[in-house]
C-alpha positions as CSV (number, residue, x, y, z in Angstrom):
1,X,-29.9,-11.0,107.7
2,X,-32.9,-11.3,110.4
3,X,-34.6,-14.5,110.7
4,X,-37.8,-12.6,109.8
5,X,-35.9,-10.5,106.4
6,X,-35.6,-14.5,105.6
7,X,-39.3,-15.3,106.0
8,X,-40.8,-12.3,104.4
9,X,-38.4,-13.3,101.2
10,X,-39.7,-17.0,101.2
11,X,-43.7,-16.2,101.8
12,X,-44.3,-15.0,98.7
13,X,-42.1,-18.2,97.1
14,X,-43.3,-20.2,99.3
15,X,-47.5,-19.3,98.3
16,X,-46.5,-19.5,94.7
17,X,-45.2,-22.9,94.8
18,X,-48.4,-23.5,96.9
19,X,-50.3,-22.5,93.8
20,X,-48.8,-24.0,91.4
21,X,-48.8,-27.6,93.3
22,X,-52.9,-26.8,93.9
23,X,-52.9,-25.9,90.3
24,X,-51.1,-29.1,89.0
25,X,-52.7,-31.3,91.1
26,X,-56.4,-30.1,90.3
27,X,-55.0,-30.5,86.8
28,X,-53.6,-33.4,86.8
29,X,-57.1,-34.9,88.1
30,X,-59.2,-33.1,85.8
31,X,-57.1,-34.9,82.8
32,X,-57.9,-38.4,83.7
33,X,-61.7,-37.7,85.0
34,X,-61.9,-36.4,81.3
35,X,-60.0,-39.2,79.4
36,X,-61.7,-41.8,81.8
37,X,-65.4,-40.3,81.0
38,X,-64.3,-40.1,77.3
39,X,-63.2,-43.5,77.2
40,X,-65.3,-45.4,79.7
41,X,-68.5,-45.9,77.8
42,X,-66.1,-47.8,75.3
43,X,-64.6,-49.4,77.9
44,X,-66.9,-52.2,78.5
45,X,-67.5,-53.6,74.8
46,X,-63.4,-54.3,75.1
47,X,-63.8,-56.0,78.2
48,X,-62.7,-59.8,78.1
49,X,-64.3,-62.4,80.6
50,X,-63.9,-66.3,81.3
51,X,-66.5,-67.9,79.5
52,X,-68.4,-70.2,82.1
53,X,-69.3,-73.7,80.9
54,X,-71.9,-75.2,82.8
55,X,-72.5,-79.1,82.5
56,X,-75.7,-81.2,82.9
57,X,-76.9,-84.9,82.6
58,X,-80.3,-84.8,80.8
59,X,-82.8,-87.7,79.9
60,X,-81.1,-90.4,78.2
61,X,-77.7,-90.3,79.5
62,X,-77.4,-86.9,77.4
63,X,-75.0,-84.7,78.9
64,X,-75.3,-81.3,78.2
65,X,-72.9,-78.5,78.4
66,X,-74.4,-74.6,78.2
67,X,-71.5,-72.4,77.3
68,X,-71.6,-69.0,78.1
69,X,-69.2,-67.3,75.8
70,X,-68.1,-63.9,73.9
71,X,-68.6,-65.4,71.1
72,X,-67.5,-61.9,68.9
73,X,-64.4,-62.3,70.4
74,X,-63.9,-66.0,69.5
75,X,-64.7,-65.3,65.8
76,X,-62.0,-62.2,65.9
77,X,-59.4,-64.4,67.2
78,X,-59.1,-62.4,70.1
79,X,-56.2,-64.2,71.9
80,X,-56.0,-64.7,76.3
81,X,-52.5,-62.2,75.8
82,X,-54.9,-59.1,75.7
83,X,-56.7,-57.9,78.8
84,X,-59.2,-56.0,76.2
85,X,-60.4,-56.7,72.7
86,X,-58.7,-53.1,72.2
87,X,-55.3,-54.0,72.6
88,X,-55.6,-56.9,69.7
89,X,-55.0,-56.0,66.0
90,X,-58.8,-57.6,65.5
91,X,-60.2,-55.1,67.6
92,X,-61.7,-53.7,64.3
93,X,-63.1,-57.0,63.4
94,X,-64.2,-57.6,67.0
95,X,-66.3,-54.3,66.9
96,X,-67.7,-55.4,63.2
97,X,-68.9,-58.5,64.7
98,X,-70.3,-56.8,67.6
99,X,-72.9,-54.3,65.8
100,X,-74.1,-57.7,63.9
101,X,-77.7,-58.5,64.7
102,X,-78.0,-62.1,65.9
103,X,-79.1,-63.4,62.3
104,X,-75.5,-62.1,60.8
105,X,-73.8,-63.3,63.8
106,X,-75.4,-66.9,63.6
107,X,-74.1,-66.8,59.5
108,X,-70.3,-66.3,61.4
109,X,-70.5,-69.0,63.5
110,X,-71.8,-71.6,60.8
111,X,-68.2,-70.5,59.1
112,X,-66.3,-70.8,62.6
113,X,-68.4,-74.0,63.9
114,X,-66.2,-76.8,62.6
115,X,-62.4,-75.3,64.1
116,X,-64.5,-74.4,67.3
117,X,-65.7,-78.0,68.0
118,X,-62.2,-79.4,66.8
119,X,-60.6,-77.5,68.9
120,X,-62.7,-78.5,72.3
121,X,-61.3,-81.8,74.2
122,X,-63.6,-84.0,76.2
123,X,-62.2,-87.1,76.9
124,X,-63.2,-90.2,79.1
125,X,-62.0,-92.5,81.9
126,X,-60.6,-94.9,78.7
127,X,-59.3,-92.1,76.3
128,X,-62.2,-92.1,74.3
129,X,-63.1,-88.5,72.7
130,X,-66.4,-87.5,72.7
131,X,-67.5,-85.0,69.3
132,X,-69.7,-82.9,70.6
133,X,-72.9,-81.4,68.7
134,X,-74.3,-77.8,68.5
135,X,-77.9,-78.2,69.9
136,X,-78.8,-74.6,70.2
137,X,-77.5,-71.0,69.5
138,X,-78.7,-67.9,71.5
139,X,-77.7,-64.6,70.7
140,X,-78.6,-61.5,72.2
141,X,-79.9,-58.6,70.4
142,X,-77.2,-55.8,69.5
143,X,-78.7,-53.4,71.8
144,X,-75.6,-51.1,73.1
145,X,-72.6,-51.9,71.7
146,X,-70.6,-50.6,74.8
147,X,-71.4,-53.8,77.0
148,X,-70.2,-57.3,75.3
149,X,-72.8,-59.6,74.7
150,X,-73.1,-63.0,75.8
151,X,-73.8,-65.8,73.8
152,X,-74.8,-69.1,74.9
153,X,-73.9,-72.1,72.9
154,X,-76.1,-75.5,74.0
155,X,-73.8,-78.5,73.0
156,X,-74.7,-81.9,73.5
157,X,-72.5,-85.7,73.6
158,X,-73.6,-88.5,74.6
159,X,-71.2,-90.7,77.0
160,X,-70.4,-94.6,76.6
161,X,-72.5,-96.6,78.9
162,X,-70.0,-97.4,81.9
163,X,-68.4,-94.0,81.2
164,X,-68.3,-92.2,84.7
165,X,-66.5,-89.1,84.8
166,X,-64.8,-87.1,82.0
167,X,-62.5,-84.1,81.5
168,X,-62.4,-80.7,79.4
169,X,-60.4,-78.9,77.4
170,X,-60.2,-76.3,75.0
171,X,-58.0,-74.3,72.9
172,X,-55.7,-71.9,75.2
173,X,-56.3,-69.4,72.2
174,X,-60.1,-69.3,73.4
175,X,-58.5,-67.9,77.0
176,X,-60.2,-68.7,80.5
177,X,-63.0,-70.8,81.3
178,X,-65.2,-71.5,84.3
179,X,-65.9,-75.0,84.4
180,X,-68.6,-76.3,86.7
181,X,-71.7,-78.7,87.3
182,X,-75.4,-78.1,87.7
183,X,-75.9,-78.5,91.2
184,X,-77.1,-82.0,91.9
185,X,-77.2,-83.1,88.4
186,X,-74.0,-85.4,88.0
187,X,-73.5,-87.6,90.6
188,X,-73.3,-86.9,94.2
189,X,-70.3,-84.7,94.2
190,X,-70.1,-81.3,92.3
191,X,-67.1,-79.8,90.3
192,X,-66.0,-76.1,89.7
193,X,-62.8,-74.6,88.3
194,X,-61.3,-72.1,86.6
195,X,-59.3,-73.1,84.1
196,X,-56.4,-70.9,82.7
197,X,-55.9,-70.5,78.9
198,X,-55.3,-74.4,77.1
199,X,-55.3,-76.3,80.9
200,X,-57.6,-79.3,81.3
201,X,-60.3,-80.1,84.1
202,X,-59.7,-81.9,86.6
203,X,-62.7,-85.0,86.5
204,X,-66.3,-83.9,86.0
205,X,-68.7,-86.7,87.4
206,X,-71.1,-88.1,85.2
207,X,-73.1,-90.4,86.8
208,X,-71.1,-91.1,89.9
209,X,-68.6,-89.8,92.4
210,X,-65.5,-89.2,91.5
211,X,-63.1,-90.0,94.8
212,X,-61.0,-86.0,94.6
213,X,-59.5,-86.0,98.2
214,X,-60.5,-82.8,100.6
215,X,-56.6,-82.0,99.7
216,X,-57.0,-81.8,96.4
217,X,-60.3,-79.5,96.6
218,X,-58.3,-77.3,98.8
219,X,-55.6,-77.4,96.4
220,X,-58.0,-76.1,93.6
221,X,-59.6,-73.4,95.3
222,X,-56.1,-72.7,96.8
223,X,-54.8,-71.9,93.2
224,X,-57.6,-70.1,92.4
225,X,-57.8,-67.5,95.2
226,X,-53.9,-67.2,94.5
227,X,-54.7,-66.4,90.7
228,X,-57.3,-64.0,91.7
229,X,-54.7,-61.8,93.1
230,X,-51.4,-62.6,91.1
231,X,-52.0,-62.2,87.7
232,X,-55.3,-61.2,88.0
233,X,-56.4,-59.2,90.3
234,X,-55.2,-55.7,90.1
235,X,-57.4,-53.5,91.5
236,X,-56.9,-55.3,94.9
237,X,-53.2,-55.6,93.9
238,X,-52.8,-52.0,93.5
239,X,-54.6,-51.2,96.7
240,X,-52.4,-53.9,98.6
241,X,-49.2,-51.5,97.2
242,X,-51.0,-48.3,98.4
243,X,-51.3,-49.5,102.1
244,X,-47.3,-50.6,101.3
245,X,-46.1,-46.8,100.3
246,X,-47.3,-45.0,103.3
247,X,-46.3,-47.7,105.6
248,X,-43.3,-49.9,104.7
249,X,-42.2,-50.6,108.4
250,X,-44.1,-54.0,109.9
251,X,-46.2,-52.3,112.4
252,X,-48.4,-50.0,111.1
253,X,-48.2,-52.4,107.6
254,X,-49.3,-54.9,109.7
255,X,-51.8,-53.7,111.6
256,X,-53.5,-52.0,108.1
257,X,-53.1,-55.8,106.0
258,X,-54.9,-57.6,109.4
259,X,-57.9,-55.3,109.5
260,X,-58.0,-55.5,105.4
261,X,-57.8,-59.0,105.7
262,X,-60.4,-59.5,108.3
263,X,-62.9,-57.5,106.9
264,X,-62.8,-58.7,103.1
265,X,-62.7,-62.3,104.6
266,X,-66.6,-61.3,106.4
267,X,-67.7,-60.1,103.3
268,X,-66.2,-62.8,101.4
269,X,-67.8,-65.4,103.6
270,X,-71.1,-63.3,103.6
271,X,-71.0,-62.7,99.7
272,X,-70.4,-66.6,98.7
273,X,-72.9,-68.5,101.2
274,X,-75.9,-65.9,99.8
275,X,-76.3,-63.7,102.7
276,X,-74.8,-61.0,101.3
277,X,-75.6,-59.8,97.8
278,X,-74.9,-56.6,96.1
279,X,-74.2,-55.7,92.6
280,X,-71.5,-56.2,91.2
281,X,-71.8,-52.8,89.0
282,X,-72.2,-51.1,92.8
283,X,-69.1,-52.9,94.3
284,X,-66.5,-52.6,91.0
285,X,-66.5,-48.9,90.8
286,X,-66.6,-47.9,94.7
287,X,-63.6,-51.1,94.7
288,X,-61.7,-48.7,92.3
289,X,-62.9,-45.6,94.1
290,X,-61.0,-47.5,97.1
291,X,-58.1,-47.2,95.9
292,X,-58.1,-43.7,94.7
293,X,-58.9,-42.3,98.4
294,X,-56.0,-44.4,99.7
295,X,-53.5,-42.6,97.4
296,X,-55.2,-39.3,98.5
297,X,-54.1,-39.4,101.8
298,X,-50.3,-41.0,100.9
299,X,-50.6,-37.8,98.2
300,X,-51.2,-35.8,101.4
301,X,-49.8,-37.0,104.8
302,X,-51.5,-33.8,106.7
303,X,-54.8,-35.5,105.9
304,X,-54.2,-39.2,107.6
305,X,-55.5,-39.9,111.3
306,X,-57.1,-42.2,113.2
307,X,-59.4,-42.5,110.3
308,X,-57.1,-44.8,108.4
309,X,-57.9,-48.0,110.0
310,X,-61.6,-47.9,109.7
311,X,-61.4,-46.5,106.4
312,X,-59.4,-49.7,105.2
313,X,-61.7,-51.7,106.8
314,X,-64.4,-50.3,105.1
315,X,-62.8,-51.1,101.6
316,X,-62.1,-54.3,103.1
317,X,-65.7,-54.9,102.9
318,X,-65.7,-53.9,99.7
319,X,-63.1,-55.9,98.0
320,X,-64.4,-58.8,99.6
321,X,-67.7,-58.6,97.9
322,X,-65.9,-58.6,94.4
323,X,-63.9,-61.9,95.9
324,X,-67.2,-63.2,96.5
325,X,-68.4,-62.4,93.2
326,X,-65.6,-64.4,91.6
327,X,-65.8,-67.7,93.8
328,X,-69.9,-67.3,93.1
329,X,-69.0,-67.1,89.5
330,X,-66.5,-70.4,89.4
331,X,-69.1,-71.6,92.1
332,X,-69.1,-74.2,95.0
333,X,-70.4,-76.6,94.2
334,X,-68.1,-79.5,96.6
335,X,-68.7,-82.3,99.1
336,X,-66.0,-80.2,100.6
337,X,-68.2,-76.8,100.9
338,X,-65.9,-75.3,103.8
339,X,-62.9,-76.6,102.9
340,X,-63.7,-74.6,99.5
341,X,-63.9,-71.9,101.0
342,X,-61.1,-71.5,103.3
343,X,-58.8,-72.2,100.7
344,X,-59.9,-69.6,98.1
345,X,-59.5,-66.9,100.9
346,X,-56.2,-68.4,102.1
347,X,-55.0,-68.3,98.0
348,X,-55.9,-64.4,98.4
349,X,-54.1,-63.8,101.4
350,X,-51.1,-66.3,100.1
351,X,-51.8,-64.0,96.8
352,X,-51.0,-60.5,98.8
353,X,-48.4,-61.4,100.8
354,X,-46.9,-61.9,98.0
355,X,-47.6,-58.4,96.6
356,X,-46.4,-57.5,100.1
357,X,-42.8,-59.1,100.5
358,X,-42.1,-58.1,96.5
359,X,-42.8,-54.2,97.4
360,X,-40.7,-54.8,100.9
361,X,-38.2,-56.1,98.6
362,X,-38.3,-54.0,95.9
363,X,-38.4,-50.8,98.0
364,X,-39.3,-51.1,101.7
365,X,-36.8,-52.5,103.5
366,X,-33.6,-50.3,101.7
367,X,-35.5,-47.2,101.1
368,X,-38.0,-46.2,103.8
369,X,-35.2,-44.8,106.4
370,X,-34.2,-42.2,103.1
371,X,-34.9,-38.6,103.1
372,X,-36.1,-38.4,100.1
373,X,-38.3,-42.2,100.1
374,X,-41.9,-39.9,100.3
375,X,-40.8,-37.4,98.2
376,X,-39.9,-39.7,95.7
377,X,-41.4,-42.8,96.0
378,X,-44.6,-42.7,97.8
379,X,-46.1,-39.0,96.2
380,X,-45.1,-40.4,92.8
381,X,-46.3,-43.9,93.0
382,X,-49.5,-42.8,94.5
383,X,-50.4,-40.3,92.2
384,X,-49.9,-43.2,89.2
385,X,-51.9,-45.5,91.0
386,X,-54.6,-43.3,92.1
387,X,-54.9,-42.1,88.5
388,X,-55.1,-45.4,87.8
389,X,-58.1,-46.0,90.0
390,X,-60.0,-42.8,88.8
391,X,-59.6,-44.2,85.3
392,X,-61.2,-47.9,86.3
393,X,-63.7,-46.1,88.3
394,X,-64.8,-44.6,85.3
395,X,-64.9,-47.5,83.3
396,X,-66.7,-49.6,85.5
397,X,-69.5,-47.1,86.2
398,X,-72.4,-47.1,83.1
399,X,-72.0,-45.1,80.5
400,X,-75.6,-43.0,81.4
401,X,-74.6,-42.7,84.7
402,X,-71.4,-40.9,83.6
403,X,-73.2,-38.6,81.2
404,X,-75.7,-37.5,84.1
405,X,-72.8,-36.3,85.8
406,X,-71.1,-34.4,83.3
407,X,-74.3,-32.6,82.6
């Protein structure tokens, strides 16, 4: 048989298969844009955040602590295991609590105040426990019940007189906290950390300095960069294992992590001194949208050119904004301002090179010279993580914005 009998035979299988690819793929997209969009507006009531305790020496040697907290989520026993309030078998409670006006809400928390303020530690240079008091309660309106509410709790205690420095702890059932001073309010040097579920603060400064070494700032910040990425940060995770599935030989992987990591570090720098500021409801989505296009052009290799560097230096940018978010959030507020901040962007790159050597491990090294590695491994994995990405893209975009589209 000719060598064009053979062609002629395999067009017409050939533009089938085409079609049917097209068709799947197209299909394949269209199911998650419609269970993201469906789900999405729901998405942000469910979402579970550190609550931030921010603490201030008043008149009086009054020291006051403002925590900014979920407070729904407290009430429902909604423990640090679940990522969202939907995963917990008091998701129903959680969303009873949540359509409460403040009134009904403030009637809750008189019947969960006592166990809450047992169950918070802070504890002086000698041991002593301080009991702290409930000064104030403010509760948000119910508004939309899509987007958690934050409630801020005013508690008061007031130290022994030679007391200079004490440490926090709460409940690990409670989950994460941000920990952190007013800027310029107790002592001359500033303290911020975030505190995973049950751990206790390092010491806050009361009314004077407390001696932490520049080793043991970097040390903190180190951790915390590191914990953005590994447990916690998956979006930048997921993108990290993207640039890993096209390119698992050193490099072209190289060359891609360096320019990533240079251009989230400018943002990074930008976003956390203040001359940089954009929204974080801008940044999340286009940080998921990031790593959707990525996964496009693993999905389909014709696409990729010289494009690919500058387009993951652009999302470089990007995910350095949301870094800069986070250190804003646990704040810097640190004789050792610099320091501070090298270290939480070394954690991060610490954090993905780590991501890096366990997918080099994992897959790279034995199974990137294998006929079959893109067919099997990099079109597959993409395709999960890119749906992955359209679904957080959808969550993190507002609800209105999402039904202007669909109309």
């Amino acid at each position: 048989m000719s060598a064009g009998r053979v062609t002629l035979k395999l067009f017409p299988c050939t533009i089938v298969s085409l079609l049917v690819l097209n068709f799947a793929r197209d299909a394949l997209i269209a199911i998650f844009v419609c269970i993201a969009a469906l789900s999405g507006s729901d998405a942000r009531a469910h979402e579970i955040r550190p609550a931030v305790a921010t603490v201030t020496v008043e008149h009086h040697r009054q020291i006051s602590i403002s925590l900014l907290v979920n407070l729904e989520s407290l009430i429902a026993e909604v423990g640090p295991q679940h990522s969202d309030t939907g995963e917990s078998a008091n998701g129903d409670r959680y969303m009873q609590l949540r359509s409460l006006p403040p009134t009904l809400l403030e009637a809750e928390f008189e019947d969960f105040r006592t166990g809450f303020i047992s169950a918070i530690s802070v504890v002086g240079v000698g041991n002593s426990r301080y009991v702290l008091q409930v000064e104030a309660l403010k509760i948000p309106a119910v508004g939309d019940i899509a987007i958690a509410r934050d409630t801020i709790i005013e508690l008061t205690f007031i130290p022994q007189p030679q007391e200079a420095s004490v440490t926090w702890q709460w409940a690990e059932r409670f989950g994460e906290i941000i920990v952190r001073t007013e800027a310029g309010s107790t002592g001359t040097e500033g303290y911020a950390a975030l505190l995973s579920p049950g751990q206790r603060s390092g010491s806050i400064a009361l009314f004077g300095e407390v001696n932490r070494s520049i080793t043991q700032e970097a040390g903190n910040y180190l951790v915390v960069g590191f914990e953005h990425i590994l447990p916690k940060g998956w979006d930048h995770v997921l993108f990290v294992i993207a640039l890993v599935l096209l390119s698992p030989r050193w490099k072209p992987l190289l060359l891609q992590v360096t320019t990533f990591t240079i251009a989230h570090s400018i943002t990074l720098i930008l976003g956390a001194t203040g001359w940089l500021n954009v929204s974080a409801s801008v940044v999340e989505p286009l940080i998921a949208l990031s790593i959707v296009v990525v996964c496009m052009e693993n999905i389909f290799p014709a696409r990729i050119g010289r494009l690919r560097v500058p387009l993951v230096f652009l999302f470089g940018l990007l995910h350095g904004l949301g870094f800069a978010g986070v250190l804003i959030e646990v704040g810097l507020e640190s004789n050792h301002y610099i320091v501070a901040l090298l270290a939480f962007n070394i954690g991060i790159e610490l954090g993905q090179l780590a991501v890096i050597l366990a997918c080099l491990l994992l897959f790279g090294l034995w199974l990137r010279d294998k006929p079959w590695y893109y067919r099997r491994i990099t079109q597959p994995a993409s395709v999960l993580i890119g749906a992955t990405g359209v679904w957080w893209f959808f969550q993190r975009v507002d609800g209105d914005v999402i039904s202007g589209w669909l109309s």
